[in-house]
C-alpha positions in Angstrom: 35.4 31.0 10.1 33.8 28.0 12.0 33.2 30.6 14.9 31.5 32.5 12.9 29.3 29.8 11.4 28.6 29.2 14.6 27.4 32.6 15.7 25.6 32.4 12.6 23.5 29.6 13.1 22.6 30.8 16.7 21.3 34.1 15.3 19.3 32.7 12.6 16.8 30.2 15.2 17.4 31.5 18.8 14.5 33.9 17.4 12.4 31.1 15.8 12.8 28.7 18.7 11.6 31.4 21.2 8.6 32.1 19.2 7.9 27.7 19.3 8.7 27.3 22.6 5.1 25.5 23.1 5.6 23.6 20.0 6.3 20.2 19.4 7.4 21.3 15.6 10.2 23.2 15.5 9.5 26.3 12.9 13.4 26.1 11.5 14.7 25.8 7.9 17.2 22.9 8.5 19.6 25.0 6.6 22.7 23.4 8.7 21.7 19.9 6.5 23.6 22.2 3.5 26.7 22.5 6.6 26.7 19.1 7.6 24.2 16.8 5.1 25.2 17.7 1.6 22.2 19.6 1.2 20.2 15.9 1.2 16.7 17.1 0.2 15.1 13.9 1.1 16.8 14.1 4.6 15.2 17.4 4.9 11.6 16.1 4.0 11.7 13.4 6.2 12.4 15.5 9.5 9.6 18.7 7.8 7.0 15.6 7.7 8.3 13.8 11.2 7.7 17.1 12.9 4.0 17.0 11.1 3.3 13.8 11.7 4.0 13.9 15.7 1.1 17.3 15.9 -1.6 14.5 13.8 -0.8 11.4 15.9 -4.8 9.9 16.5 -4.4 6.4 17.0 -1.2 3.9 18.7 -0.6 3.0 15.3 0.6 6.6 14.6 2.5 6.2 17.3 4.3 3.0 16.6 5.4 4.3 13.3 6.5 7.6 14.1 8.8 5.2 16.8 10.2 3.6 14.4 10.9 6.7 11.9 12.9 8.3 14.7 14.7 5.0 15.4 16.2 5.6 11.2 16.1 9.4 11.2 18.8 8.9 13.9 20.7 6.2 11.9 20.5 8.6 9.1 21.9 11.5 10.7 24.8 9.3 12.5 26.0 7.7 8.9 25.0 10.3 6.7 27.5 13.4 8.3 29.7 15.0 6.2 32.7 15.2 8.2 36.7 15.9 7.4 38.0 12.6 7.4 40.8 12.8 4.9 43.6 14.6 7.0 42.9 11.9 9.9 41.6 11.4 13.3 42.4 15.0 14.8 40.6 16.8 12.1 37.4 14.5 12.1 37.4 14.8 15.9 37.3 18.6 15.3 34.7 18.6 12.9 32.5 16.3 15.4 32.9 18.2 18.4 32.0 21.1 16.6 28.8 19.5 14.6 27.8 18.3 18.3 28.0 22.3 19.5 26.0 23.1 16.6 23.4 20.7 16.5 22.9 20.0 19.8 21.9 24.0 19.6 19.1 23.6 18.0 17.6 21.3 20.4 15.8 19.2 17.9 12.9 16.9 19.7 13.5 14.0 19.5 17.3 14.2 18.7 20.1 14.0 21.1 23.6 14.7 19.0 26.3 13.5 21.0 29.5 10.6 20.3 30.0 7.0 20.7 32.4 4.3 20.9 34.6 6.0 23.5 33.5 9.5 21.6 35.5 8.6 18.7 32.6 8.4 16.6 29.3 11.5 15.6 26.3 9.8 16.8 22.7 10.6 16.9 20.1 9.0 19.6 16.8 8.6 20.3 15.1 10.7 22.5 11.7 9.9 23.2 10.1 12.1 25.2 8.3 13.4 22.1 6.9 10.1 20.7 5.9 10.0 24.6 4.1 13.3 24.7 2.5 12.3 21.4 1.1 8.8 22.9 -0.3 10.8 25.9 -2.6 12.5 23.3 -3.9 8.9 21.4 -7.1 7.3 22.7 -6.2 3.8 24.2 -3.0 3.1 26.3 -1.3 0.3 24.7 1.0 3.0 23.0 2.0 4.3 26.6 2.1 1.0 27.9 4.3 -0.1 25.5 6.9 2.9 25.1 7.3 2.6 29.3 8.5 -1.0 28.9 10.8 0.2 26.2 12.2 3.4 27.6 12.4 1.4 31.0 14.7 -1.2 29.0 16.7 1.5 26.9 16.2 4.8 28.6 14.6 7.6 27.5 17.0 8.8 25.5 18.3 5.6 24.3 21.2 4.2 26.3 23.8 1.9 24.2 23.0 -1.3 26.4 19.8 -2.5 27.9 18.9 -2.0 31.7 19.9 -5.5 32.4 23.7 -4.9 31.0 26.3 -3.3 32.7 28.4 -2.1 29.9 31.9 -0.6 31.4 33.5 0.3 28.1 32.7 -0.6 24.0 35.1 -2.8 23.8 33.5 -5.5 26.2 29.9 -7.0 26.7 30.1 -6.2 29.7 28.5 -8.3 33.0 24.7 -9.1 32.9 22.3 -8.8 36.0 20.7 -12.1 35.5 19.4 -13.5 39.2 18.5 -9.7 40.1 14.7 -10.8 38.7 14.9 -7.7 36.2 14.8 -9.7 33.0 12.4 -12.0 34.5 9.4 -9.3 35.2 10.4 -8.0 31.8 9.5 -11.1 30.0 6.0 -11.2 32.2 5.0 -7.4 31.1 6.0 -8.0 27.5 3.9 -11.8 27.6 0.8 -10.2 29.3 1.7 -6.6 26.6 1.3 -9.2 23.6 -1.7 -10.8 24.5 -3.5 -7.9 24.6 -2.6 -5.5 22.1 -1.4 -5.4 18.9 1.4 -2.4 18.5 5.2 -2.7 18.9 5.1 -6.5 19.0 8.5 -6.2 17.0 10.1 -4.2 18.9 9.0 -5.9 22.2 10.6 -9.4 20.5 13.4 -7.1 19.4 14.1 -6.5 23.3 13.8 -10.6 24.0 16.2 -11.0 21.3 18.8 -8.8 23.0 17.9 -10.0 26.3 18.7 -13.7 25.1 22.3 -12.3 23.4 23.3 -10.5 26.7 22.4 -13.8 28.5 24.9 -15.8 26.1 27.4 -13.6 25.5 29.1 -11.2 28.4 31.5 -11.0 30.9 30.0 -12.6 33.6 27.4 -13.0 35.8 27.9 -10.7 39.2 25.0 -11.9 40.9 24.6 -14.9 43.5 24.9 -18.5 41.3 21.8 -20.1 42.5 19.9 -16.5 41.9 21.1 -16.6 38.4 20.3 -20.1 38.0 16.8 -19.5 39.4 15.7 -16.7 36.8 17.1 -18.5 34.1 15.4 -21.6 34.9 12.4 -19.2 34.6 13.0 -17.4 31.7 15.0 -20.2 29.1 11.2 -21.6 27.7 10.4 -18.2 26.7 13.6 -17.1 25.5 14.0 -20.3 23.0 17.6 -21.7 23.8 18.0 -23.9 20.8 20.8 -26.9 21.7 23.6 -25.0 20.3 23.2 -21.7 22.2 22.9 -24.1 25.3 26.2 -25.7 24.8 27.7 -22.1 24.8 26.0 -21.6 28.2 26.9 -24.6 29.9 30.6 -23.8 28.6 30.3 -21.2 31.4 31.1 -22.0 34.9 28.2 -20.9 36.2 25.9 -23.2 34.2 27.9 -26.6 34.9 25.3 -27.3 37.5 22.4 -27.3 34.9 23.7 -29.0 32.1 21.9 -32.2 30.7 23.6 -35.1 30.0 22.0 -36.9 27.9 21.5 -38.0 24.0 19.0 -39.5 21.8 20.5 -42.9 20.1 18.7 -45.3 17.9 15.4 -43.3 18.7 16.1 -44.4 22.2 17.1 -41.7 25.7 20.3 -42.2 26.9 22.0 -40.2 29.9 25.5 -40.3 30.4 25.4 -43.4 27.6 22.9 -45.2 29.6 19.5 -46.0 28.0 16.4 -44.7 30.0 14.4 -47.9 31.1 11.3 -47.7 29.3 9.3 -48.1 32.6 10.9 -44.7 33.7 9.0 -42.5 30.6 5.7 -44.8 31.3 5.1 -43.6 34.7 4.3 -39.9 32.9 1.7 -41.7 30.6 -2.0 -41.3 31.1 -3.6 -44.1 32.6 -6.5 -46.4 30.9 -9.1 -44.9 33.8 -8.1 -41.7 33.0 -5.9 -41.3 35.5 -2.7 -38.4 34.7 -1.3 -37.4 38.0 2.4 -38.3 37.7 4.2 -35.0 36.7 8.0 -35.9 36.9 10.2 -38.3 37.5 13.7 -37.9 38.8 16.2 -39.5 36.2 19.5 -39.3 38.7 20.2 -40.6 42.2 18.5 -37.5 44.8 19.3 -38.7 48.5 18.7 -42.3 47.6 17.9 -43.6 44.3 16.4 -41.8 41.1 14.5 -44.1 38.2 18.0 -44.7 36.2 19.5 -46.9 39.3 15.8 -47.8 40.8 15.0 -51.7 41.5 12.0 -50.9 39.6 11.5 -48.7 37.0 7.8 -49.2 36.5 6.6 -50.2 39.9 3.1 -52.1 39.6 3.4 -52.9 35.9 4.8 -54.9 33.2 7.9 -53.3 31.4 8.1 -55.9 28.9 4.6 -54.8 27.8 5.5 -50.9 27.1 7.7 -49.5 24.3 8.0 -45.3 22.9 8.5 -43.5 20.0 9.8 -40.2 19.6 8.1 -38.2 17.5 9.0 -34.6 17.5 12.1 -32.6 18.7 11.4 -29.1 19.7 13.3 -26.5 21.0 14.7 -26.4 25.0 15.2 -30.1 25.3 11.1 -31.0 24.9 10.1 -33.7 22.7 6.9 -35.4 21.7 6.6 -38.8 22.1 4.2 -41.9 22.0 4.0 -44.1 24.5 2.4 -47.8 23.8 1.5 -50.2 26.4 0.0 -54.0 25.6 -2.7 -55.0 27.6 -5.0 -58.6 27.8 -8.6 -58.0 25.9 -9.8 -57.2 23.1 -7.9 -53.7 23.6 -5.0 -55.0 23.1 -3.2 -52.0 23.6 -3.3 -48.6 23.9 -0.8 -45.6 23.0 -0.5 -42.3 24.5 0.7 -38.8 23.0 2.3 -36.7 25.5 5.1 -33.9 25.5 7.8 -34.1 27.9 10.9 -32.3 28.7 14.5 -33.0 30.2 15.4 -30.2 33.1 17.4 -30.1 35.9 15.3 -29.7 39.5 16.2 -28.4 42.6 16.6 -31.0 45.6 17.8 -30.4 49.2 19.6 -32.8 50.7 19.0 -33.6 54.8 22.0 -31.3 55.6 20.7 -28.7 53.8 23.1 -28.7 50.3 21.3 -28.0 47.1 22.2 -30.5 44.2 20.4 -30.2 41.2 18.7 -34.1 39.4 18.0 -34.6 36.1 14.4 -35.1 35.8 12.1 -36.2 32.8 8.8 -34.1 33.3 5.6 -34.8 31.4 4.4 -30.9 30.0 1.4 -31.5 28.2 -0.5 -34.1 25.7 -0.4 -33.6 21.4 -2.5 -35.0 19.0 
């Protein structure tokens, strides 16, 4: 009986399809959504109008919705199958692999009918050559633009892990291919994407989102340590790590080198339950002449002494004159603070707003080792 169906099926489109072959719209009745979909009208609507809607596309607009309407017309055809599930396993695996024949028949654009989850599961991907083909036809580019940096992230039919994830098996994360650079030029074409245009922002965050998961939670890290540790010194500002997320990296072996030790009491910096001499923070403030030149200022020892340990911590000034405020935590270990200094005169002080941030730097020692110092680095000014 299912052959026949089968045979059926074939007979009833190979004609139609032939006579479309041109077509981006396929010129079918859907009739297997009665097979395998309940007969779901709406279903049925949805794909008459997405075919439509892909022969009209005039602007990237068009095109970012149509994207996203294939994204749930596959989610809607993976969840809403009607397959034998009540005499277990065996029987639903029949009744997939023969839905997948079917389907898969058909050759629906856009559509690609296959299985997950170690093909224990009917599922229905993306496949975006379409939505591609329809972007071609737009005026502007950002719709291209932005569909290659997403199809070079998922695939063009869309892959069940990013490009940057080696997935081995559904059970696992699987390892990431952070210090390869990948993720880093991603973030640079999806920064310089946003600035510019105004389609698939949502998507392009969705892909920084899943970037920044993969990063916390994998198997491993397969590439050299200090190439991982490189990109993600470049990419954790633009990725957000709030303190929490950071405490799950530096759990990881590969992040003990680049873990800050240090704390916040009484409104005061402490590292490794040592306050942070006053005269240390000054040395990033702006100067009464307007002088701002001082960008960073180790915190640890480097070859010989860092601030912390120095003989003096605010060389060329009074210490007993300054005192600082914290004003604002934000995200990544960067804070706003005020810095006041007292001075002689009718002055009588002055107090500078700058933002600063705690991050480990690379230094090389004279015999070549790397070791990585805990520096205090001024980032801007706030008002």
């Amino acid at each position: 009986m299912k052959f026949l169906i089968l045979i059926s099926f074939l007979l009833l489109f190979i004609n139609s399809f032939n006579a479309q072959e041109d077509s981006i719209t396929p010129d079918i009745s859907f009739n297997w959504i009665e097979q395998y979909y309940s007969g779901d009208t709406l279903l049925k609507k949805r794909l008459q109008s997405f075919y439509k809607d892909l022969n009209q596309v005039s602007n990237p607009f068009d095109t970012e919705e149509l994207f996203y309407e294939l994204r749930d017309l596959c989610e809607a055809l993976t969840h809403g199958v009607d397959l034998d599930e009540e005499d277990g396993f065996e029987s639903y695996e029949n009744d997939m692999f023969e839905a997948i024949l079917v389907l898969e028949t058909f050759n629906l654009p856009g559509f690609d009918f296959t299985c997950a989850g170690e093909c224990t599961m009917f599922y229905v991907r993306p496949n975006y050559e379409p939505i591609i083909t329809a972007a071609s036809n737009t005026q502007g580019i950002q719709d291209d633009i932005a569909l290659k940096i997403i199809t070079d992230t998922w695939g063009v039919v869309e892959d069940e892990s990013p490009s940057f994830q080696m997935v081995e098996c559904c059970a696992c994360p699987g390892s990431n291919r952070l210090g390869s650079g990948e993720q880093y030029a991603l973030l640079r074409r999806i920064n310089q994407f946003s600035e510019n245009y105004a389609v698939f922002i949502d998507e392009l965050e969705s892909i920084k989102s899943t970037m920044k998961n993969y990063i916390l939670y994998n198997d491993g890290f397969p590439m050299d340590e200090a190439a991982v540790i490189d990109e993600f010194n470049l990419i954790r500002n633009e990725l957000s790590f709030n303190e929490k997320e950071l405490e799950i990296l530096m759990k990881k072996d590969i992040f003990q080198s680049i873990a800050l030790n240090y704390s916040i009491e009484q409104g005061q910096f402490y590292v490794n339950g040592k306050q942070v001499p006053i005269g240390c923070i000054a040395q990033l403030k702006t100067e009464l002449n307007g002088d701002n030149s001082q960008a960073v200022i180790y915190l640890d020892r480097t070859s010989l002494r860092g601030c912390m340990n120095s003989n003096i911590a605010y060389p060329g000034g009074n210490e007993d004159a300054l005192s600082y405020n914290i004003n604002e935590s934000l995200s990544n270990d960067i804070y706003k603070i005020t810095v006041f200094e007292a001075v002689d005169g009718s002055l009588g002080g002055s107090a500078d707003k700058i933002i600063v941030q705690f991050v480990k730097r690379d230094y090389l020692l004279d015999d070549g080792e790397k070791i990585y110092v805990l520096s205090l680095s001024k980032i801007g000014d706030w008002k």
